[in-house]
N, C-alpha and C positions, 0 to 999 in steps of 0.2 A: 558401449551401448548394450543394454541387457537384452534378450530376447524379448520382452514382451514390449519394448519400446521401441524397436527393430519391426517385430510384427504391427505394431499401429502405428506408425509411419509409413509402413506399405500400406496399409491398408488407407491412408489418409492422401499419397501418392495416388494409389488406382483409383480413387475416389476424384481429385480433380482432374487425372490426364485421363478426361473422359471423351474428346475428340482428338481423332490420331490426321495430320496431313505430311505431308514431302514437302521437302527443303530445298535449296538446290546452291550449291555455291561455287565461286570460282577461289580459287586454294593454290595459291601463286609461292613456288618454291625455291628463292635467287630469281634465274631467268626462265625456268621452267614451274611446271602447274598441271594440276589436273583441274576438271567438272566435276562435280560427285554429287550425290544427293543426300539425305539424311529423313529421319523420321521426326515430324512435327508433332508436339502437342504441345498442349494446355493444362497450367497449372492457375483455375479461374482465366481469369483475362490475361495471363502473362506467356508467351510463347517459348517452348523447349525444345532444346533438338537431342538427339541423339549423340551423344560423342561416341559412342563405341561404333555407330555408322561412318562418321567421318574419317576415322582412324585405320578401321577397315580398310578403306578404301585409300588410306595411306600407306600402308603397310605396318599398320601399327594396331594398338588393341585394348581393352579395358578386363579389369578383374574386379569385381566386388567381392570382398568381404565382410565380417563380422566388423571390423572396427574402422573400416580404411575404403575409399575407392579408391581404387589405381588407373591412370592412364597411360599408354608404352607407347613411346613415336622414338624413333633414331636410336635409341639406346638409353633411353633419358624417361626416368618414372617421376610422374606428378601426383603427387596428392590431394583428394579433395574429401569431405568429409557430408555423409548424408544428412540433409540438412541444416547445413555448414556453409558457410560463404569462405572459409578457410581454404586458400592455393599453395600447398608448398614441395618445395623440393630442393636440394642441393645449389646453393644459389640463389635459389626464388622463392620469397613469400608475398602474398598478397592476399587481397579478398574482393572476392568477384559482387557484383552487383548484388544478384540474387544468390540464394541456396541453390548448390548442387544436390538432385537427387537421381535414387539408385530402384530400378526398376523391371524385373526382366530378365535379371543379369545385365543391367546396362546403365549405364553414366547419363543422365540429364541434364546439361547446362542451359542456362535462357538463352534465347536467341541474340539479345543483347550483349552477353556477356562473349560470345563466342569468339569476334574479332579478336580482343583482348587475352584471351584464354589463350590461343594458338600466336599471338605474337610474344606475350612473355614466356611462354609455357618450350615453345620447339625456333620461335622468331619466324613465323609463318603468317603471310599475309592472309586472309580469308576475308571474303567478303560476298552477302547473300545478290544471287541473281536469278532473273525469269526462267520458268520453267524451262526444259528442251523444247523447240517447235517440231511438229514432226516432215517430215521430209518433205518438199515438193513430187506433186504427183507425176510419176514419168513412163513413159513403154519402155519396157527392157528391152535389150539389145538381142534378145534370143528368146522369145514365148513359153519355151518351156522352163526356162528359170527363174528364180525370183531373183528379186533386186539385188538384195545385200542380207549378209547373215550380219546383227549386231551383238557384241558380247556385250557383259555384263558393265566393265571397267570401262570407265571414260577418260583417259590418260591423255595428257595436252599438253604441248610446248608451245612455251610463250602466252601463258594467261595471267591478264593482271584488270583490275577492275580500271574504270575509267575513272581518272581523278583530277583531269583539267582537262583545257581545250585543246584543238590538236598543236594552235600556232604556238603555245610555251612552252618553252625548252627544261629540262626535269631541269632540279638543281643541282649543281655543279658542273653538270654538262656544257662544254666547248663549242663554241658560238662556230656555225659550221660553215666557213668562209669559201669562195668559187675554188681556193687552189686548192683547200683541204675535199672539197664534194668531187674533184678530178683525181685525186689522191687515191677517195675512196668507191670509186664507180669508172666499171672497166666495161665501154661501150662499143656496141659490134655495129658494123654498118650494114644495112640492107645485102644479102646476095643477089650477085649479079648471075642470074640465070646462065650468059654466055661463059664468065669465068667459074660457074661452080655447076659441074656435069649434074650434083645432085638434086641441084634446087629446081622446084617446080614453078608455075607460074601462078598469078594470080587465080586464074580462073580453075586450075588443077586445082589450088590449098581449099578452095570453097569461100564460103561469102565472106565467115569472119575472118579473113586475112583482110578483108575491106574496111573492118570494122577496129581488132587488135592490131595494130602496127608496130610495138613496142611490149616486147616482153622481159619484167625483169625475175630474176630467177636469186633469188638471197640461201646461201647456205649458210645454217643456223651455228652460231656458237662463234669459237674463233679469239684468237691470242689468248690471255689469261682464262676466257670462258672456256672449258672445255666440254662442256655439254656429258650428257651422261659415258661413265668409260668404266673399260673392264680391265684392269691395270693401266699398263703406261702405253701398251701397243696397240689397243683397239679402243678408240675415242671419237666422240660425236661430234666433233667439227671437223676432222679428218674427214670422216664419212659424207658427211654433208657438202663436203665444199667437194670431194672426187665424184659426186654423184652429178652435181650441180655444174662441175667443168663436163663431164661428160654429156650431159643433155644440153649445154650451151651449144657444142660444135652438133650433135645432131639437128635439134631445133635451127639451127642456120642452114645445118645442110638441106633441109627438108618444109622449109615456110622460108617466105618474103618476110617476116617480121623481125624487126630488128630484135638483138638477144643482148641482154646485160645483164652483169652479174652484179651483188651489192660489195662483193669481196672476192678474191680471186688468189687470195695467199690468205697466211696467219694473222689475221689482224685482231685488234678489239674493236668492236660496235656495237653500240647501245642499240635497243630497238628504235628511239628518234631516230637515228645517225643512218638506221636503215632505212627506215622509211623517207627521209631527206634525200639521199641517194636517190632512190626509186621516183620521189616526186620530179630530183633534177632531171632522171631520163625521161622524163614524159610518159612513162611506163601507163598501158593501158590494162596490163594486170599483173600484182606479183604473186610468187609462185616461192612460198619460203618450203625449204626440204630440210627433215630434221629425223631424229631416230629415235625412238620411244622408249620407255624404261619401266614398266610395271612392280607392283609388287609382289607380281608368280613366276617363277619360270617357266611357266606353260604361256602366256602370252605370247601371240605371232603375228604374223601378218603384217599390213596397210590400213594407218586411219587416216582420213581425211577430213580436215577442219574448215568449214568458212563459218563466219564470224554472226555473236550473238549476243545484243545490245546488254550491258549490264541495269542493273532496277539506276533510273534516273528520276530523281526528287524534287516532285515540282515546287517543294520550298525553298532549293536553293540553284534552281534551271536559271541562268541567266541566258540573254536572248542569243550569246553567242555560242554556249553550250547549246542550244535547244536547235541552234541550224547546225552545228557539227551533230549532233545526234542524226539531224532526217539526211544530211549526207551518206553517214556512216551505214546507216538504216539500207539506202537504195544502193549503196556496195555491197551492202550483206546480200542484200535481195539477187543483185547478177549474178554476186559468186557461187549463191546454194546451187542451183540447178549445174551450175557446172561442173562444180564439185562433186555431185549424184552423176553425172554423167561420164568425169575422169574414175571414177568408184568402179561404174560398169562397164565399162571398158577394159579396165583392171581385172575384175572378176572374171569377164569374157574371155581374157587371153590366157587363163587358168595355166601359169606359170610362174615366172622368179618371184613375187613379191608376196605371194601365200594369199590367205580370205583377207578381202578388202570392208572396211566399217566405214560409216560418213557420220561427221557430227559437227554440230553447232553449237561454241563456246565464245565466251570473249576470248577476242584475238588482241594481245596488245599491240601488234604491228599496225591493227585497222586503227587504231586511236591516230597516228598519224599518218597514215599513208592515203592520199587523193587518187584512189582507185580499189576494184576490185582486190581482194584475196584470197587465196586458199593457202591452208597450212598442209604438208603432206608428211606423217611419219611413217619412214619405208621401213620399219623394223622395230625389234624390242633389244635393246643390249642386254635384259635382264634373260631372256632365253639364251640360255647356250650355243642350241643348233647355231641359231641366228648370227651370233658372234662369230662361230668359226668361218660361215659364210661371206661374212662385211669385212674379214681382214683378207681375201682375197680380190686382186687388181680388177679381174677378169669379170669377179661378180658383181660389182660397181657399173662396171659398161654396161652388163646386159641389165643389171636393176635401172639405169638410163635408158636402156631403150624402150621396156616395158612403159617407163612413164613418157617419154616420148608421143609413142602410137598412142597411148589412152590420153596424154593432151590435145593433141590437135586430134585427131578426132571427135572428145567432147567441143573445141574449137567450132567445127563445124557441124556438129547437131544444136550446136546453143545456138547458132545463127540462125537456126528456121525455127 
């Protein structure tokens, strides 16, 4: 393309993206996913988002040039051409709906074409959802603090848009029989106050011991999953599942509430198969633990997730989607404030688990699970510090106790 047709094509671009809004998508990676958002315009009546904001925020990135846009995710360059519906690369040729254009220094695809873009393009699911809602309003735990500092990166395990009801089982997935749900779900009985010196009573845990009876506690990943890892020694369902034995025997030692776990060795489990689990203990909330992976090595800390309805199409709502939806809806709505509340409590005890974030993503565990959720990632494997700390024994128990005191605690402020 020569220069002066390069120049009136920007010029013909800045000309139509003349209203700029935010995007907001869930970008589901295997079994893990981030939130991210992206910049909206308008090319006329046709909607465009930004790809060099999504990519960003993937850890990846866009170059324009003179003759070529380039898009960078995992190692893998896609081609797209300004004002060209042409997609290609090593492997991949296609043509997108509409023309890619170049703006900014930055990559424009339509909003339509976007799904498609990142499934052929890196095999990344994407799919647009409602803005963030913002927090529930709450008193901090200490007057002179503020709530929560939030960064920038919205980073998520376990996000995947809603694409059936909760009772269908994905396909291929193993029809999950009473000996296989005993297989896979390791249930604790009530403490007896007299055989366990640690446990308290009813009226000591506060009201919502009257309320949660059954706590299930799911560590994330597991058998062939191995969740995010930093060679072969320091791996995220190792972590998750030592974190998740560890706060099972505290939460017994310390509530009347029954404690179960969804897995309790190496195993594989689909997100149904978890949530199955969880539905068979009667669990009145689950509590998934999982370890985070950014695209900085400065990333640190505790995010925690409760759940947020993805865009649902009232042209293809059928009546039994539309009541698992207001289900799903009043779990999301228990779990926020709870989750703000385990957040500052976390903050409050200004130790093992570093600055605490709270955020509201789809959760794909809530597409099935018949209760409350919160997601909690106690770390970033992608920081170093952070690794060296998660392959020691020692720092697992106390990263359990920390979330210990901040659950039952939020436990009993959510009660009044």
């Amino acid at each position: 393309m020569s220069k002066k047709k390069l120049f009136i094509a920007v010029l013909l671009v800045c000309a139509t993206f003349a209203r700029a809004e935010t995007a907001h998508f869930s970008v589901g990676v295997s079994a893990d996913g981030v939130t991210i958002s992206a910049t909206l315009r308008y090319a006329g009546d046709t909607p465009y988002v930004s790809l060099g904001d999504l990519l960003r925020d993937l850890g990846g990135a866009v170059r324009v040039l003179p003759e070529q846009l380039q898009a960078n995710h995992v190692g893998k360059t896609v081609i797209l051409g300004d004002g060209d519906v042409a997609v290609s690369a090593p492997g991949l040729s296609y043509s997108l709906i509409h023309p890619a254009r170049a703006q900014d220094e930055d990559i424009y695809i339509s909003l339509v074409d976007t799904p498609g873009f990142f499934s052929r393009a890196y095999q990344i699911q994407v799919e647009q959802v409602e803005a963030p809602l913002p927090p529930p309003s709450l008193t901090p735990i200490t007057p002179e603090e503020s709530l929560l500092e939030e960064p920038e990166e919205l980073m998520l395990e376990g996000l995947a848009p809603l694409s059936a009801p909760a009772a269908d089982m994905e396909s291929g997935e193993e029809e999950l029989t009473d000996a296989l749900l005993g297989e896979l779900l390791t249930e604790e009985t009530e403490a007896d106050p007299e055989d366990e010196p640690g446990a308290v009573s009813v009226d000591d845990a506060g009201p919502f011991s009257l309320i949660v009876t059954s706590i299930v506690l799911d560590p994330g990943h597991g058998g062939q999953d191995s969740g995010a890892a930093v060679g072969d020694d320091v791996v995220e369902k190792d972590i998750s599942l030592g974190i998740a034995l560890h706060l099972r025997h505290l939460l017994k030692e310390m509530t009347l509430s029954a404690i179960h776990l969804t897995r309790d060795g190496d195993v594989d489990m689909s997100p149904n198969m978890r949530a199955k689990a969880a539905n068979a203990a009667g669990g009145d909330l689950l509590i998934s633990i999982h370890v985070g992976y950014a695209g900085t090595p400065f990333a640190e800390g505790t995010t925690i997730f409760s759940d947020q309805l993805p865009l649902l199409s009232d042209g293809r709502a059928t009546q039994e989607l539309r009541e698992q939806f207001a289900a799903r809806r009043t779990y999301g709505e228990q779990a926020a404030p709870l989750a703000h509340h385990i957040a500052q409590n976390l903050a409050a005890g200004k130790d093992t688990l570093g600055p605490v974030t709270v955020r509201m993503a789809p959760l794909i565990l809530q597409r099935f699970a018949e209760m409350p959720c919160v997601l909690i990632e106690t770390a970033y494997l992608s920081n170093p510090e952070q690794v060296a700390l998660f392959s020691d024994e020692a720092y697992l128990e106390k990263a359990a106790q920390s979330l210990a005191f901040a659950i039952i605690s939020a436990l009993r402020e959510n009660a009044h």
